[in-house]
C-alpha positions in Angstrom: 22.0 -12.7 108.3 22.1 -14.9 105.1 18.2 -14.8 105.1 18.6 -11.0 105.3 20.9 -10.6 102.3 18.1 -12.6 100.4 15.2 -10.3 101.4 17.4 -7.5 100.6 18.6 -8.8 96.8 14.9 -9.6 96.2 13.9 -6.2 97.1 16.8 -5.0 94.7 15.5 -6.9 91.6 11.6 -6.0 92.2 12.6 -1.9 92.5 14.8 -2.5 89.4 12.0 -4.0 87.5 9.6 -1.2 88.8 11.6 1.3 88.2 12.0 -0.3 84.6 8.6 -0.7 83.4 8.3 3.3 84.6 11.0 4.4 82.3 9.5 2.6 79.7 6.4 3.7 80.6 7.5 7.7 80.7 9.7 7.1 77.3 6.7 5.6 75.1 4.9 8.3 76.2 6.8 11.1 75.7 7.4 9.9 71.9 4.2 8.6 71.4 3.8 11.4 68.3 7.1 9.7 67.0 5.6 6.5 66.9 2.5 7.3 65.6 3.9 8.7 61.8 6.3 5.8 61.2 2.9 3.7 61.3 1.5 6.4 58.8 4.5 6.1 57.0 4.7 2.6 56.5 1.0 2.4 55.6 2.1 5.1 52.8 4.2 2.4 51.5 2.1 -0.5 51.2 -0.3 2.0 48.9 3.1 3.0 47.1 3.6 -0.7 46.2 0.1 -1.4 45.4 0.5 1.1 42.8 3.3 -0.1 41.3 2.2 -3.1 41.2 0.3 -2.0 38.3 1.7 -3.1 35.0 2.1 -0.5 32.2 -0.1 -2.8 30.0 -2.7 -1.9 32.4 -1.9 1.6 32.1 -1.5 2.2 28.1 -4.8 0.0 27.8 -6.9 2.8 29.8 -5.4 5.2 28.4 -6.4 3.9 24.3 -9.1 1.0 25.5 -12.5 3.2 25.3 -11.4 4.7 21.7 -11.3 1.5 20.5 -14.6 0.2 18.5 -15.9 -3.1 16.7 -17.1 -2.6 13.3 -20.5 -4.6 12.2 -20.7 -4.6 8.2 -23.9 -5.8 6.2 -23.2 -6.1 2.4 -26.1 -7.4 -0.2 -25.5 -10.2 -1.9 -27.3 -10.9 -5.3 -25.3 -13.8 -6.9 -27.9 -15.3 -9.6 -26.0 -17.7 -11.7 -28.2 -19.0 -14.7 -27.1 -21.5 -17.5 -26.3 -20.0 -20.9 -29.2 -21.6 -23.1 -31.9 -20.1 -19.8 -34.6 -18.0 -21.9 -36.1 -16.6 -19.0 -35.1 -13.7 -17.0 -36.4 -14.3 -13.6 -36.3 -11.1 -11.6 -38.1 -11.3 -7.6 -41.1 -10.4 -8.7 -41.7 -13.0 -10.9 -40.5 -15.2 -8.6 -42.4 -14.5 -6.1 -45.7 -14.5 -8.3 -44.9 -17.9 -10.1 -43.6 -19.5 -6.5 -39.8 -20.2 -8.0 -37.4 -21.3 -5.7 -33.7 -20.9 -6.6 -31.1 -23.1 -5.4 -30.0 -21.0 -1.6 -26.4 -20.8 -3.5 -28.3 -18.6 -5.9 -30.5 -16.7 -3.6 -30.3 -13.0 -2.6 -28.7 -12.4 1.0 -27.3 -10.4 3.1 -23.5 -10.9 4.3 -22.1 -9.9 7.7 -18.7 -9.5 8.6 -16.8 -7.6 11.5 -13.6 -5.9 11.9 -12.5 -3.6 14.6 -11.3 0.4 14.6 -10.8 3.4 16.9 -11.3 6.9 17.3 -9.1 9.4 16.4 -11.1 12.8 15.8 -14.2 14.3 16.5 -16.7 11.2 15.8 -13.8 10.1 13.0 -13.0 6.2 13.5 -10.5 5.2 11.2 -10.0 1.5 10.2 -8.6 -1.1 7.6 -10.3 -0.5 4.0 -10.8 -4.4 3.4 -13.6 -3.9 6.9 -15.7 -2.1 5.6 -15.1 -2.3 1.6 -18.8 -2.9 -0.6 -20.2 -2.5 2.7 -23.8 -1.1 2.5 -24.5 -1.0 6.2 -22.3 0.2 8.8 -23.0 -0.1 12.7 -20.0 0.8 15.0 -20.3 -0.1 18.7 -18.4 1.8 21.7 -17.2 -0.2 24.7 -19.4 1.0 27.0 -22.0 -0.9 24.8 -23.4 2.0 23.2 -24.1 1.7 18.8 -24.3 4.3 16.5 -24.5 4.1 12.6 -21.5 5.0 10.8 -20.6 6.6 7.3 -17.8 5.9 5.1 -16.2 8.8 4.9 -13.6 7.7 2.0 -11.3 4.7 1.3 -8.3 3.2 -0.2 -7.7 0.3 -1.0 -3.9 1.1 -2.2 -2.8 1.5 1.2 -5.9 -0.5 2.6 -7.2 2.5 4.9 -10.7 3.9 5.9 -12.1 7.1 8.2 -15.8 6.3 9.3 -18.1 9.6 10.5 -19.9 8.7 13.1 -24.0 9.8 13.5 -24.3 10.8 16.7 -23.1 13.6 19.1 -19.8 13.2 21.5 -17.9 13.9 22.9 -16.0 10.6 22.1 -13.0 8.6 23.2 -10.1 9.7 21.5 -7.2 7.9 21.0 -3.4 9.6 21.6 -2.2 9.1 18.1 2.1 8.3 18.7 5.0 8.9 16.2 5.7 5.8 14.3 8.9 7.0 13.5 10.3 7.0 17.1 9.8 3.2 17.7 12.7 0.7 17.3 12.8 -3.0 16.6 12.9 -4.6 20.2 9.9 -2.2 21.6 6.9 -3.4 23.3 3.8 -3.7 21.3 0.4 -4.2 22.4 -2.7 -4.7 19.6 -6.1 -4.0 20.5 -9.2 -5.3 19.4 -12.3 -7.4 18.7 -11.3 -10.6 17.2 -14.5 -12.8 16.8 -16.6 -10.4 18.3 -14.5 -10.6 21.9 -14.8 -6.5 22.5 -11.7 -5.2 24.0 -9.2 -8.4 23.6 -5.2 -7.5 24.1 -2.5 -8.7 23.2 1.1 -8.4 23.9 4.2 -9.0 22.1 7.1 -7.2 20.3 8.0 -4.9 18.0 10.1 -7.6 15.2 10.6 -5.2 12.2 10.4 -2.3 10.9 9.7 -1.0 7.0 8.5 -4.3 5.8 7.6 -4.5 2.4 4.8 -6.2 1.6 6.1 -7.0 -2.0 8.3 -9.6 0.7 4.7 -11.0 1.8 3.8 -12.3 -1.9 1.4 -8.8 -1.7 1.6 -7.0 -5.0 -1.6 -5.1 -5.2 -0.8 -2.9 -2.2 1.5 0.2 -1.8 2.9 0.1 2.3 5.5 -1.1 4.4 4.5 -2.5 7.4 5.5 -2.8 11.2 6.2 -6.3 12.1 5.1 -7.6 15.6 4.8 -10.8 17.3 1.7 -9.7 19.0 -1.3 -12.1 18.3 -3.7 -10.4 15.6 -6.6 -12.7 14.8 -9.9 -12.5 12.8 -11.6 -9.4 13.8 -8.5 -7.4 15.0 -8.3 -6.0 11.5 -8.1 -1.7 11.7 -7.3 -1.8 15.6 -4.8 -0.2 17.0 -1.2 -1.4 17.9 -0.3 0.4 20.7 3.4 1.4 22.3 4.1 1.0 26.2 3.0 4.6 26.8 -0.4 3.8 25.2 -0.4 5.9 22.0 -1.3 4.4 18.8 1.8 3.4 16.5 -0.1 1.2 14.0 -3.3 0.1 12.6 -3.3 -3.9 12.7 -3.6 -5.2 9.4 -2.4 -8.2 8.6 -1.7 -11.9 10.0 0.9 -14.6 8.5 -1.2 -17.8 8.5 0.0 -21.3 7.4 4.0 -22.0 7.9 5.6 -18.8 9.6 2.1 -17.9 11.4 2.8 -15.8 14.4 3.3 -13.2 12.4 1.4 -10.0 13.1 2.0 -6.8 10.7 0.5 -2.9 11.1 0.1 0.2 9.1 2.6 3.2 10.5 0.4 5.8 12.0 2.3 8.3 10.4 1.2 7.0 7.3 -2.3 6.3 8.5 -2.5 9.8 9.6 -1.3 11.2 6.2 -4.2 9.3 4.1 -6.7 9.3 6.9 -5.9 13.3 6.2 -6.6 13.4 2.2 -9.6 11.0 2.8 -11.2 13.7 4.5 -10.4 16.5 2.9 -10.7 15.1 -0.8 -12.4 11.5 -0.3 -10.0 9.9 -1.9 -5.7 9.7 -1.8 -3.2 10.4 -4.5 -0.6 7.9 -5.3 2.1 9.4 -7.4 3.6 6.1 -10.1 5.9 6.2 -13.1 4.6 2.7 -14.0 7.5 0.2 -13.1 7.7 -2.2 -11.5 11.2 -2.8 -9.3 13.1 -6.5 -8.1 15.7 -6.0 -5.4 18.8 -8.4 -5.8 21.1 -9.3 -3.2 25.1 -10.4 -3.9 26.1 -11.4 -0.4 29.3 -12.1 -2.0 29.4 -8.5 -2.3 27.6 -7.6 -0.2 25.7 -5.3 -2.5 22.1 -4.6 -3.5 20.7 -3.0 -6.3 17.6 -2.0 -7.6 16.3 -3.2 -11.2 13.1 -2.4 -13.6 11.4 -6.3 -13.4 8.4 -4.2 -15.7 7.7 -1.3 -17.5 3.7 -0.2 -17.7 3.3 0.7 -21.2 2.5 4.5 -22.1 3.3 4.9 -18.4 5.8 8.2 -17.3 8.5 6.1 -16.9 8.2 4.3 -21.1 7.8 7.6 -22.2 11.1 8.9 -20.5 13.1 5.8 -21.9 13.3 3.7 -19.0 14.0 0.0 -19.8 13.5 -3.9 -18.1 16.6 -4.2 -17.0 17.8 -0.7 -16.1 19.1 -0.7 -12.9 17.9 2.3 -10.5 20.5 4.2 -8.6 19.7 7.5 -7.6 16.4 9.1 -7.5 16.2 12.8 -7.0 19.3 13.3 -4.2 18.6 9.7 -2.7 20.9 7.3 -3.3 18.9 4.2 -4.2 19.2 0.6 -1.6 15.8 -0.6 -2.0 12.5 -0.4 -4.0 11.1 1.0 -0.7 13.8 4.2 -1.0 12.5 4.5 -5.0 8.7 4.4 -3.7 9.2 7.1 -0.9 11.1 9.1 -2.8 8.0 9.4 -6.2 5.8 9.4 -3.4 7.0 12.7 -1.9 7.9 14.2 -5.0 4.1 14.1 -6.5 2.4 14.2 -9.9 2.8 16.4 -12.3 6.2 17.5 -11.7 9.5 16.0 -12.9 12.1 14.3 -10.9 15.7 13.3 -12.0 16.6 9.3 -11.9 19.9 8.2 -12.3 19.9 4.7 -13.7 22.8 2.5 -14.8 22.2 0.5 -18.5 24.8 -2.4 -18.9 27.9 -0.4 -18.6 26.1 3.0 -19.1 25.0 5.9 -16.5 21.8 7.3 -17.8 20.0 10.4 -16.4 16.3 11.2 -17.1 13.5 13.2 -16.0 10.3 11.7 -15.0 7.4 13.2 -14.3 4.9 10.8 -12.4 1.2 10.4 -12.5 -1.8 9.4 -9.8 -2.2 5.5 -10.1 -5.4 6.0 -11.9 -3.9 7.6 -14.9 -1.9 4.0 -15.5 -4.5 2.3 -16.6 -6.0 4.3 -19.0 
């Protein structure tokens, strides 16, 4: 009997295991199509993470990258330096016929430089005025590796911008120009370019400040304020673009703070760029409405106050003929109330030449009003 029950329990367990492995059998069977997406679906998400797995540096450098070009400038160099008591005039052909040698300080050559640039129009590169300024040769190379000549277009130095015309048919990389007036200080910034000939080199960084004067940079022969960005700029990156995290262009890279304080990188405002790059093309050269002052900005922190005051007055200028004084302290021009020199600049700037604008100055204890009418830049010097 107990040998009996064994059998029997035995026989239990191996029909319970059949009987099992047939239900599981039947069941993966009947939902095998359920099975069969949640593989598909899982597969979906690898390739969903893949993808974002991308970083948007990736992303806003396709977007720009091909627009952007390197600039190769030849310029002719004649620098013959000759004593004062020399009698003879030695041009090359005597030279040549005599067998003179000059000292290879002295000699005729031919100067190269680079810069970098992109394209923004229909074969239109635009680019720093310092790249290609005296240039006599311009060859401007794509980044699939393809050259074409390039022609200055028109220049200025003032605001130290450039458009190039390409010779050669497109279509052509364009980049998305961006609205410099959108970003904020804490935005990502990322400068394209060529520096030292390395095409396509990136860098990423910040966006540090905005509206930077360059009177604050010891610079007082150019009229801009500038983006400030801790993105590396280096030789050669001069007239790329500095580009936002969507990959439009917010900035043509212009300068670099070398010596104590280096890391600092500083752009053009595209806005801007776009606004001269504009009345380069149409007129060849840009209009800079002046009065002919030139402005300090003090500080009281005790007071926390600034003001605005007349450092110099440009003799025969708008503003000497209107009566405006060293000294005179700017507060309102036209319906801006004045903070900076940067409000004063802006404010000439949009009003144009040749017609008159109200300044309200303060002269020791007295408010004085006046009417200026400015002039282009080039009229000051005359």
């Amino acid at each position: 009997m107990f040998l009996k029950a064994i059998t029997q329990i035995k026989l239990f367990k191996f029909s319970f295991r059949k009987l099992f492995l047939l239900s599981y059998l039947t069941f993966g069977l009947i939902n095998k199509s359920n099975v069969i997406p949640q593989q598909i679906d899982n597969q979906n998400l690898d390739e969903g993470s893949k993808i974002s797995n991308i970083s948007f540096i990736t992303e806003a450098v396709k977007k720009t990258g091909a627009s952007v070009v390197t600039i190769d400038t030849q310029r002719f160099v004649k620098n013959k330096q000759y004593s004062r008591d020399s009698r003879i005039f030695l041009d090359p052909y005597f030279e040549r016929f005599f067998g003179l040698q000059l000292s290879p300080e002295n000699q005729p050559r031919i100067e190269q430089s680079q810069g970098s640039g992109f394209i923004f129009g229909d074969g239109l590169v635009m680019t720093n005025a310092h790249v290609v300024n005296g240039s006599e040769r311009l060859i401007v190379g794509l980044s699939n590796g393809e050259k074409y000549k390039g022609k200055l277009i028109g220049q200025d130095l003032l605001t130290d911008l450039a458009v190039i015309a390409l010779e050669g048919k497109g279509p052509w990389p364009k980049a998305k120009l961006g609205d410099s007036t959108k970003i904020e200080v804490g935005d990502w910034a990322i400068a394209v370019g060529n520096p030292f000939g390395l095409e396509n080199t990136v860098t990423l960084g910040i966006i540090s400040n905005l509206n930077r004067n360059v009177s604050q940079l010891g610079i007082y022969d150019k009229k801009f304020e500038l983006i400030q960005t801790d993105a590396a700029i280096n030789p050669g990156n001069s007239g790329g673009p500095l580009l936002n995290s969507k990959g439009e262009v917010i900035g043509i890279n212009t300068l670099i703070r070398s010596g104590p304080g280096a890391g600092l990188s500083f752009a053009i405002p595209i806005n801007k760029a776009k606004n001269i790059a504009s009345q380069l093309i149409k007129n060849g050269k840009v209009i800079h409405p002046m009065i002919g002052i030139n402005l300090i900005d003090e500080s009281y922190f005790e007071m926390n106050k600034s003001i605005v005051k007349v450092g110099y007055v440009v003799p025969n200028s708008p503003a000497a003929k209107s009566g405006i004084f060293i000294n005179d302290i700017i507060l309102k021009v036209g319906k801006k109330d004045i903070k900076n020199s940067s409000d004063v600049i802006n404010e000439i700037s949009k009003n144009g030449i040749n017609k008159f604008i109200n300044i309200t100055l303060k002269r020791k204890n007295k408010i004085i009003k006046l009417k200026v009418k400015p002039t282009d830049i080039t009229n000051l010097s005359k």
